[in-house]
N, C-alpha and C positions, 0 to 999 in steps of 0.2 A: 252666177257666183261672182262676188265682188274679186278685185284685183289684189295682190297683194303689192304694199306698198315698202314694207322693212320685214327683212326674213333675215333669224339671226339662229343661226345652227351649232349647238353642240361649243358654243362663245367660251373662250377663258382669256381673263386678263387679269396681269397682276403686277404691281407696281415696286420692283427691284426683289423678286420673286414670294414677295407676299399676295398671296389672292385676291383678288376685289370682287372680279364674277368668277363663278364657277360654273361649266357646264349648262349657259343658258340657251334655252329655243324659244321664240317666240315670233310669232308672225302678227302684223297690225294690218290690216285689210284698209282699202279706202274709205272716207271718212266715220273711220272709228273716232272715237273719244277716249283716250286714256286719261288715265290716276296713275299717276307713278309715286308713290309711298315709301319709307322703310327709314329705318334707323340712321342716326350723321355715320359719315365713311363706310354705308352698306352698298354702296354702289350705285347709286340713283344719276348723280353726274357723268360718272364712267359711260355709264350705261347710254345716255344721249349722245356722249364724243366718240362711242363706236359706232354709232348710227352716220353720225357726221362724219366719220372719216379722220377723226383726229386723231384719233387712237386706236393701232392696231392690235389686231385681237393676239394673243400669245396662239392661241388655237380655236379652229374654226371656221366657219365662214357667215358673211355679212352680206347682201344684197340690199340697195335700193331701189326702188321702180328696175325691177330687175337686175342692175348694175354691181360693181364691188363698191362697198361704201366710199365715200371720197368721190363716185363720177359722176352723180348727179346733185351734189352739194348746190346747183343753181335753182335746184326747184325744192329747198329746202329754207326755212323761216327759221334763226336760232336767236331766241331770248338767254343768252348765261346769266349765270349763275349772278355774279358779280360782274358791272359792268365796269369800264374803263376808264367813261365819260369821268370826268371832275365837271362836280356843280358848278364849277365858277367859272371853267371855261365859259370865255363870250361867244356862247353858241342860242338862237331859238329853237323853241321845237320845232319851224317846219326844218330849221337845217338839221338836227339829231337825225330825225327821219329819214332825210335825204342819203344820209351816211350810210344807207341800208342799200341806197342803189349804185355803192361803189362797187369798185371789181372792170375786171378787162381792161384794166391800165391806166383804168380813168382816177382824177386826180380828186381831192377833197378840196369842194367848190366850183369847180368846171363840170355844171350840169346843165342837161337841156331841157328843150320845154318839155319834151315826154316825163322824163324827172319830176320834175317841179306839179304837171299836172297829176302824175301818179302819187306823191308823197300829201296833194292838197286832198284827191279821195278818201287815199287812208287816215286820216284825219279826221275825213268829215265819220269815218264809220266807226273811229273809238271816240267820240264825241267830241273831240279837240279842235272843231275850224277856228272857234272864236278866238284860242288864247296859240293859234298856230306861229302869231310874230310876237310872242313871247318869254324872254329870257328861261333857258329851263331852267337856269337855280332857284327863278321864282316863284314855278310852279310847285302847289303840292303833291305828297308822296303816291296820292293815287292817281295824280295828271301826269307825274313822270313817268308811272310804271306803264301808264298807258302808250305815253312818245315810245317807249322801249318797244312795245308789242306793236306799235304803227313801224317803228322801223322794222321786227323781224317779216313784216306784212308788206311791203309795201314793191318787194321785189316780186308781187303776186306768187306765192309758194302755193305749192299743192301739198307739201308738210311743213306743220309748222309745230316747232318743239321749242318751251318753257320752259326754263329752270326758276323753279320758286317765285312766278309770274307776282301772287300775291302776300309775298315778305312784305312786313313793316307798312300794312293796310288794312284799314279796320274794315269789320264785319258787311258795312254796308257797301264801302267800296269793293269788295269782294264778291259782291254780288251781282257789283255791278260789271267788275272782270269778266263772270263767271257767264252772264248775260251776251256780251260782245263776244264769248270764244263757242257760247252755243248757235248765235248765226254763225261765224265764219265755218263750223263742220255743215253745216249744210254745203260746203264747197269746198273742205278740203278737210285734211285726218289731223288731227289734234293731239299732242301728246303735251303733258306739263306733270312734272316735278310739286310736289306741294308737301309740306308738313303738317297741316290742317287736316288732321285724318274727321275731324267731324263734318267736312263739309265734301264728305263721300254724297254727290248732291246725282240730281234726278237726271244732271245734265250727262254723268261722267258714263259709260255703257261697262268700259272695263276697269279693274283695278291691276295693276302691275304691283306687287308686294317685293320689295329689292331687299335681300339681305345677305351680298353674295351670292347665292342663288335666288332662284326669279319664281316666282309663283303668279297667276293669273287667272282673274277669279271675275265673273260680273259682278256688278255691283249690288246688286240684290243677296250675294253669297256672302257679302264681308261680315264675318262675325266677333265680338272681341276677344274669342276664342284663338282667333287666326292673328289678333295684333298682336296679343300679348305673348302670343308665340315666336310670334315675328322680332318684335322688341326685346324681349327675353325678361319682360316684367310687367307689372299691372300698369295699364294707362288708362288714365280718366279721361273718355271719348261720350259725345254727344253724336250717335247715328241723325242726320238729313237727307234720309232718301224719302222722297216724296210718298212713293208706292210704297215703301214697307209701312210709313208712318201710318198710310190708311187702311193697311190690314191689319195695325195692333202690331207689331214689330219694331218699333221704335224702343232704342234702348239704350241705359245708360249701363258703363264701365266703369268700375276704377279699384 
């Protein structure tokens, strides 16, 4: 029986006493694959900063790799939502990356060779050695997103959690995301945030449906029965799940 890596019991949080989650349980075993799904303000971000530790739950409890959320934040990989970086900072992407291996007092810029040689792997593994001494405001929108997913990687996390990894990147770079996060769960548990509910893909195992309350469904279960439930209206969805595609199951919504 696999380990459990994030156990979230009986969760409520709610921001100046309005609810955001209600009464969630969910447990993510080691390298699972989530889809985390649901409507804007249903709780999808919430939901990763109580995993993280940033946000404590009004009621509840939270464990990581056994712990109370917040104590093992070290062996956690966090892509947000909205990053901080300005493009125009004079920064390259191996330093973006680098920024990933700050923490324990150490300064931005005073890194060692373990640093430098860990941040040039992770590079080589989301395709970017070549354009590694490259200004990132010059890189494009799916080379940046990727420095962003080399920095939450680079501190070797055993979870690593996305917020809207593929915002504002077209279909093929998206695939290409989607490609680089199906190796890294061979090694570790994968959770990301997305709005692309058509690319419920072959890679994902579970689905996380956020809408204040949490539902959790494999991915072969997702029907648009269950979004437009979810959403509280008709959406026009293209299902990509491989296996369903070849049993005739493929379908359109709207």
């Amino acid at each position: 029986m696999k380990s459990a890596v994030v156990e979230l019991e009986n969760v409520w949080f709610s921001y100046d006493g309005l609810p955001v989650l209600e009464d969630v349980s969910i447990r993510v075993d080691e390298r699972d694959f989530l889809s985390i799904v649901g409507p804007n303000a249903g709780g999808k971000t919430t939901l990763l900063k109580v995993i993280l530790g940033l946000l404590k739950p009004t009621k509840g409890t939270v464990r990581v790799f056994g712990q109370p959320a917040g104590k093992a934040r070290s062996r956690i990989g966090y892509m947000p939502q909205h990053t901080s970086l300005d493009p125009l900072f004079p920064v390259n992407a191996l330093d973006v990356v680098l920024m990933g291996r700050l923490g324990n007092g150490k300064r931005f810029g005073f890194y060692g060779k373990a640093d430098r040689e860990a941040a040039v792997d992770v590079l080589r593994k989301v395709g970017l050695y070549d354009v590694r001494l490259r200004p990132f405001a010059a890189l494009s929108g799916g080379q940046r997103q990727r420095v962003l997913i080399a920095r939450a990687l680079v501190s070797d996390p055993e979870l690593l959690l996305l917020d809207e990894p593929t915002a504002n990147v077209d279909a093929a770079i998206e695939s290409e995301l989607f490609e680089i996060l199906n190796k890294l769960n061979k090694k570790m548990t994968v959770a990301l945030v997305t709005h692309d509910l058509g690319f419920v893909s072959s890679y994902v195992k579970r689905v996380v449906c956020v809408n204040r309350r949490v539902r959790v469904h494999p991915t072969s279960e997702i029907s648009g029965e269950m979004i437009n439930e979810m959403y509280g209206s008709n959406v026009h969805m293209v299902r990509h799940d491989h296996r369903c595609a070849e049993e005739g199951h493929e379908w359109l919504n709207s």
